[in-house]
N, C-alpha and C positions, 0 to 999 in steps of 0.2 A: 487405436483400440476403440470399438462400438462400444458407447453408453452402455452400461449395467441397467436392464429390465427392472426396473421397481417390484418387488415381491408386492404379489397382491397382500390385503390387511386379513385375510383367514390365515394366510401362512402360520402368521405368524400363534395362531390358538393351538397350542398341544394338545387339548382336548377335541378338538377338529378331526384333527391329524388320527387320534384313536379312534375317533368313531368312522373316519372312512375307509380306515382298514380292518373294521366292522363290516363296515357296507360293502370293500371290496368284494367280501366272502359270501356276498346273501345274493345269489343270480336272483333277479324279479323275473321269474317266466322264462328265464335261458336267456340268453343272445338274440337266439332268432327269432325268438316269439316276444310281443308285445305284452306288455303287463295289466294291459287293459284292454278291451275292444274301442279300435277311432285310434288311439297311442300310434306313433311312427317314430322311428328315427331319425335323430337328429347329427349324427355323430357317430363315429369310429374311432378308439383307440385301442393300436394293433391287434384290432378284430373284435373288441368288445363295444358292444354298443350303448351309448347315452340314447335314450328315448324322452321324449318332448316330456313326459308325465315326471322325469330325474329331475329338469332344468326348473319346470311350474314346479315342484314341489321345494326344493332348494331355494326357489326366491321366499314363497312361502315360510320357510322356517326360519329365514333372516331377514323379516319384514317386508321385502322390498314389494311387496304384491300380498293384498286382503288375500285371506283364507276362502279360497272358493273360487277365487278372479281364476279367467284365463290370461293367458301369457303368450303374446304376440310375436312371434322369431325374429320378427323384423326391430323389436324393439332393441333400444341400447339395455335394458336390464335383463332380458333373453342371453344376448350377445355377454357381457359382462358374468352372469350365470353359467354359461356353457363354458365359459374357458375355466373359470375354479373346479368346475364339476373333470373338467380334461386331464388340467393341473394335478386334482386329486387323484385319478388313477393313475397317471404317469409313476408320482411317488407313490401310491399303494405298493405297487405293482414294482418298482425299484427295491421298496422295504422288504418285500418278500423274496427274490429274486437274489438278495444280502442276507436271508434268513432271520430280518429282523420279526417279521412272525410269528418265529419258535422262540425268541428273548421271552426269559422269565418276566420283566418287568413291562414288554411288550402283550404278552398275554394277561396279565394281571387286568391293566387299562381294556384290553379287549372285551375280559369280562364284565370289567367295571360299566361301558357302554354298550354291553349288551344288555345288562342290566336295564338300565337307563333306556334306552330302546322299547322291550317287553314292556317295560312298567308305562311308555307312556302307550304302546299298542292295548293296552290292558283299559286305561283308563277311557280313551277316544274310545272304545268298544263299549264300555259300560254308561261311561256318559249319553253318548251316544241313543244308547235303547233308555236312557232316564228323562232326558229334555226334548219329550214330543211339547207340540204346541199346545197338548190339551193341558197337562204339567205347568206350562208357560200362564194358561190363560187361570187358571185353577189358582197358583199362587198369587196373580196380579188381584183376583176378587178377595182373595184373603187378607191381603196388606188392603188395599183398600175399605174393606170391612172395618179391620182393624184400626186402623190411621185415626189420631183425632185430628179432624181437621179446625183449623183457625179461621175468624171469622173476616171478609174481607171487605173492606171501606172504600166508597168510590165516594170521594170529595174532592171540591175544590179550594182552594187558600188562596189570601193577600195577605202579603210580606213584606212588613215596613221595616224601615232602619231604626226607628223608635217608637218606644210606649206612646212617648204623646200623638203621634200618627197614628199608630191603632187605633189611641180611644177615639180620634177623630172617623176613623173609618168607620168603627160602631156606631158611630151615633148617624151617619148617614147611613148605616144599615136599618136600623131603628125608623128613620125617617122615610123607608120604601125603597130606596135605592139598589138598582139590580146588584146583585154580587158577580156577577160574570163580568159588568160593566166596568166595577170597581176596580175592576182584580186588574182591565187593562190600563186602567188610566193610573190606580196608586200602586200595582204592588211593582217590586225593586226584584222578583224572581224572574230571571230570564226563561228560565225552562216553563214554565208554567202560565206567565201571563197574557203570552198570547192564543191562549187558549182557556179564557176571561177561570185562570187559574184551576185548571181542569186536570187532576193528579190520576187519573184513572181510579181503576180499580188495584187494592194495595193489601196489608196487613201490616199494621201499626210497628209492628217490631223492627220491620227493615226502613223504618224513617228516619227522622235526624233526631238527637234528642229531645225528651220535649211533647212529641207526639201520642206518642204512648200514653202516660198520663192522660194529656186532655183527652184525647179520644176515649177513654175507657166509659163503657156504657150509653155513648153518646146516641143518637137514634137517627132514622132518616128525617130533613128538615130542619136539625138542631143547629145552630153556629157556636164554636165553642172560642174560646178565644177572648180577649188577643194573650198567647204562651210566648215565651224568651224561647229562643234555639237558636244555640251557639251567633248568640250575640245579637240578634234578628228578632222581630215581633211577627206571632204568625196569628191568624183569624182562619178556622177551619170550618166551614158548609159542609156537612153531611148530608150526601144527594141519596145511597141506597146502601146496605150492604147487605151481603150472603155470603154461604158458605164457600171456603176454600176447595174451587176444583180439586178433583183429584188429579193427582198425577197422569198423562196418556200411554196408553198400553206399549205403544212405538217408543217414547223416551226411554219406560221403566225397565222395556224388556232385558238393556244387555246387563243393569244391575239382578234382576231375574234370572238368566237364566245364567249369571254369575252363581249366585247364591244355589239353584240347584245344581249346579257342577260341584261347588265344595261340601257341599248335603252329601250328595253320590259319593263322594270319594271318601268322605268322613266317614261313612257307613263301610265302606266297602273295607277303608284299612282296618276300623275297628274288629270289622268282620273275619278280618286275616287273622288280627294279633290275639282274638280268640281265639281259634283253631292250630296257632301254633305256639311252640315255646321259644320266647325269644328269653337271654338273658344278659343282661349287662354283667361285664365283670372289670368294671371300673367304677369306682367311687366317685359322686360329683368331689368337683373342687371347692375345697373350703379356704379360707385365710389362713386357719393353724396348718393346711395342706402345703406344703410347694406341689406347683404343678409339673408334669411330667414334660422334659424337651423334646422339640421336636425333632424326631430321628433324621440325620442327613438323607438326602435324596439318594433312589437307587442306584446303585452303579457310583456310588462316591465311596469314601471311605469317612 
């Protein structure tokens, strides 16, 4: 007997299953015609054709490929796409054939992902015409306006294992002694010493304890120190500081143009649920409530 085919891992989604016998039903352009201009056929099942634009959009909606990318035939995630998409209408097209179609509990789900379908063609439409770049570039100057920004310290440190080593390093500060120099002959920080203890530019928050305090107020040229942190003696040179960059337009944009997508949508359902009468007729659940079970699945008793 030949090995059993491994079901592919969508089989196995119910909710799959409903929406492609959705999709069965919605010709894009017919058979013979292309759904787009440049679109070709990739595929036949008994006379209905998959088009290159079914396979890219399919990997698309299951990650496998950025929103936008094209999609290479030769690829193994092409190849792997094309056969769920084949797979799919085989059983469509079986279910129907069975008159699982006309099942009350089969049309319910059909609604249900038709649903689901419209509502997100609704929103790609209106997002859509919401999140031009000018929108894009308009909120990034607002937050930025907005933003207080923190003040940033560009110093360098020497980090002894003890107090009495600090005070020793002060007093050869005191005495003229370079502090770049210092930093590589006494301090005990690897990351920093040989770079005569050169921390960049920082904001006091994101350091070890410790920092903070002494740093507050400090100015360019000050050395503050020697502070404890976590167990350690630090000496801190304040070389310059200024304000916190702001954030770059390129980082911020997908939080951006996050945030107008749920703007849009926020508006848009608000905008529904005035214009229509929705009404609950179920009570939330309280504690002095029992709640209601959950009805067996259809088609059981």
């Amino acid at each position: 007997m030949a090995a059993a085919t491994p079901l592919r891992p969508w089989l196995m989604a119910g909710a799959a299953f409903a929406a492609a016998l959705v999709l069965s039903g919605c010709a894009r352009g017919g058979d013979d015609h292309p759904p787009a201009a440049g679109d070709r056929a990739v595929a036949k099942v008994d006379g209905h054709t998959v088009w290159l634009s079914d396979v890219r959009d399919e990997a698309q909606a299951q990650g496998l490929i950025a929103k936008g990318a094209g999609l290479d035939p030769a690829s193994e995630v092409f190849r792997s796409t094309l056969d769920q998409l084949v797979d799919r209408k085989l059983l469509a097209a079986e279910a129907a054939k069975r008159g699982l179609d006309r099942d009350a509990a089969t049309e319910r789900r059909l609604a249900a992902a038709r649903e689901r379908v419209l509502g997100d063609r609704l929103v790609e439409t209106v997002v859509a015409g919401a999140i031009s770049e000018t929108a894009v570039q308009g909120l990034y100057k607002e937050q930025v306006k907005a933003a207080r920004r923190a003040e940033q310290i560009h110093a360098r440190q020497i980090v002894t294992a003890t107090q009495a080593e600090a005070g020793a390093v002060m007093k050869l500060l005191a005495a003229g002694a370079a502090f770049d120099k210092l930093a590589l002959q006494r301090s005990i920080d690897a990351a920093s010493r040989f770079s005569g203890g050169d921390l960049g530019y920082f904001t006091p928050d994101v350091m070890p304890p410790g920092y903070a305090a002494a740093l507050a107020g400090a100015r360019p040229g000050q050395t503050v120190g020697p502070f404890e942190t976590n167990g350690r003696w630090a000496i801190v040179r304040v070389e310059e500081t200024r304000p916190e960059p702001p954030i770059a337009l390129a980082a911020a944009r997908p939080q951006l143009v996050r945030f107008l997508t749920y703007d849009r949508i926020r508006d848009l359902l608000e905008t529904l649920r005035s214009q229509a009468r929705v009404e609950t007729l179920v009570k939330p659940a309280t504690s002095a409530q029992p709640t209601l079970s959950t009805p067996a699945p259809e088609g059981r008793s």
